[in-house]
N, C-alpha and C positions, 0 to 999 in steps of 0.2 A: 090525476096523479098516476093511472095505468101509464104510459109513457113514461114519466120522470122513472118510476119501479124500473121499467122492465132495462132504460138505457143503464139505468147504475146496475141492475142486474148482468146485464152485458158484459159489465168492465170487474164483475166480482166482488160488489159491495152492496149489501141489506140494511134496513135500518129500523128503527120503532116506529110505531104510528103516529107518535109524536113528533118525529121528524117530519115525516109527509105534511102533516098536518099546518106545522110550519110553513114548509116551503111551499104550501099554498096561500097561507096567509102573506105571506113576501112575496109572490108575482102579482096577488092582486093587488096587493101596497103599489109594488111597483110598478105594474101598469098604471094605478090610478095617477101616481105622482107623476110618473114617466111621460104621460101626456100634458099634464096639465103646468109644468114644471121641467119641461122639457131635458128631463135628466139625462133619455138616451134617445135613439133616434126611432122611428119608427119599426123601423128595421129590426131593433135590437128587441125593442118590445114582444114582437112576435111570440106565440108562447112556444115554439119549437129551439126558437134562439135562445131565447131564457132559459129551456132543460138543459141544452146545450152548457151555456157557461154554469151552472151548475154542475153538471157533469164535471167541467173542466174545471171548476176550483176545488171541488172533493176529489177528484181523481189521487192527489196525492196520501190522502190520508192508507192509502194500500203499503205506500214507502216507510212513512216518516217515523220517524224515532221516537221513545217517549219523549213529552214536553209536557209542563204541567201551565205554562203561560209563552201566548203569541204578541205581537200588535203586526197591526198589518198595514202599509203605506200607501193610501187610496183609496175609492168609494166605494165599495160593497164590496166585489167579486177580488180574491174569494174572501177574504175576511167572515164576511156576513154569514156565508156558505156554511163553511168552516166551523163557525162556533155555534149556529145550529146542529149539527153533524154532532160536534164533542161539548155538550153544554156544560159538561166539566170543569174544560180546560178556558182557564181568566184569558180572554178575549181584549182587546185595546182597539180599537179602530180609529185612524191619525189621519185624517181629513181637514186641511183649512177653510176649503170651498164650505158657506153658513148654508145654501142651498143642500146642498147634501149630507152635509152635519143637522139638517132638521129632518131629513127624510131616516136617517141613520136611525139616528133618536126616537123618532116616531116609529119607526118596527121596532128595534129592542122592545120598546115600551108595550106594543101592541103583541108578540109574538112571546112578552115575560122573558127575556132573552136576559137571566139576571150574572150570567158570567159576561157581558159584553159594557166597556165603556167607551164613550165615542170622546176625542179632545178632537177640539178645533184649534190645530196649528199646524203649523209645517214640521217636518219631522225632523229636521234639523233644532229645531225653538225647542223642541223635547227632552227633558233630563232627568235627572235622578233616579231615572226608573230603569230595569234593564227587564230584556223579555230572553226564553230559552230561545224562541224560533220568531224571526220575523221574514215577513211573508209580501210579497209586491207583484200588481198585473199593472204591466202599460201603464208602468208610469214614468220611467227614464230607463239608461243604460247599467247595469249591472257594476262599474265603478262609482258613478254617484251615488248607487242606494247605499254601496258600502260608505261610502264619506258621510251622505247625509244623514243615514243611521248610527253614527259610530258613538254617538252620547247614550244609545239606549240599548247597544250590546256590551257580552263581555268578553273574556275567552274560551266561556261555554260556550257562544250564543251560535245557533245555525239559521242559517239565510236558503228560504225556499223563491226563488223568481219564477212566474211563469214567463217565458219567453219562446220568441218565434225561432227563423229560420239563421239569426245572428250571433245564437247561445254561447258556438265556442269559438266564436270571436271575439264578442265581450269577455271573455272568462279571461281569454290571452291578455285584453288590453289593461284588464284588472288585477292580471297576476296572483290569480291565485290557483292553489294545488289541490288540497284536497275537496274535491267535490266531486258529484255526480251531475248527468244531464242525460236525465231520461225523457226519452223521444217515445211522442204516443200521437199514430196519425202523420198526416202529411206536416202539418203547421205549429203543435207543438209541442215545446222541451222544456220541460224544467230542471231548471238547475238548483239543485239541493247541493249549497254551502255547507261542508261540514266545520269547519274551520278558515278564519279571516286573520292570516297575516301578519295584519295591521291592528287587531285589536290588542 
């Protein structure tokens, strides 16, 4: 965990022991599963790559606004990150994939993660529920997640996306105004939605 410290030190963020302690229980989780269940690729497993996208799914928590409840659209990163970091703050994780809906499941479970609920659906199939901030890596283009999310925000709701090198070009093709797209590194930007539009 001397490594995980010192890069989130880097970027100007500490945390409890508690945390650490976590985010050791979740690389071994997910190594163990990641091989056996081929969740990511070898590659990804690596535990330098792993600090890595940690890093990069807390990175934003330096930005964002109060929120008291997220859900996030897709499988772990940063979601999982995330509501380790603020075990606070009600957690949703919207996964359809049963494969990773059981690995989800199995850390909460394992790591007492008791602000975090995993549904198994498509985020579209999702309703009645609305979150402050919803949160998406690599999962589709910045107009779809607004569409496919738009039963579970409101006119509060703000939209955090990690994205690459295409950020303000989706932003154009999705017409929206007020937001932020903060650039960290060569590859990426997130675009912090403060307001949609459309909702």
């Amino acid at each position: 965990m001397i490594r995980l410290k010192q890069k989130l030190k880097d970027i100007g963020l500490e945390f409890d022991d508690i945390f650490y302690a976590r985010c050791e229980q979740y690389i071994s989780l997910l190594r163990q599963w990641g091989r056996v269940h081929n969740l990511s690729s070898a590659k990804e497993l690596e535990l330098d790559a792993i600090h890595n996208n940690i890093v990069d799914s807390i990175y934003p928590v330096k930005f964002l606004d109060d929120y008291t409840s997220f859900a996030d659209i897709g499988a772990g990163y940063p979601g999982l990150i995330l509501a380790i970091a603020r075990p606070d703050i009600a957690c949703t994780l919207i996964e359809p994939r049963s494969k990773r809906v059981s690995f989800l499941s199995f850390t909460k479970a394992m790591l007492g993660l008791h602000n975090v609920t995993v549904i198994e659906k498509r985020a579209e199939e999702v309703s009645d529920i609305t979150f402050d901030l919803i949160t998406s890596r690599a999962v589709t283009n910045t107009k779809l997640l607004l569409d496919i999310t738009k039963d579970i925000s409101n006119k509060d709701t703000k939209y955090l996306f990690y994205k690459g090198s295409l950020a303000q070009e989706e932003i154009n093709d999705a017409e929206v105004n007020n937001f932020e797209i903060i650039s960290v590194g060569d590859h990426r930007n997130y675009v912090y939605i403060k307001e949609n539009n459309d909702t």
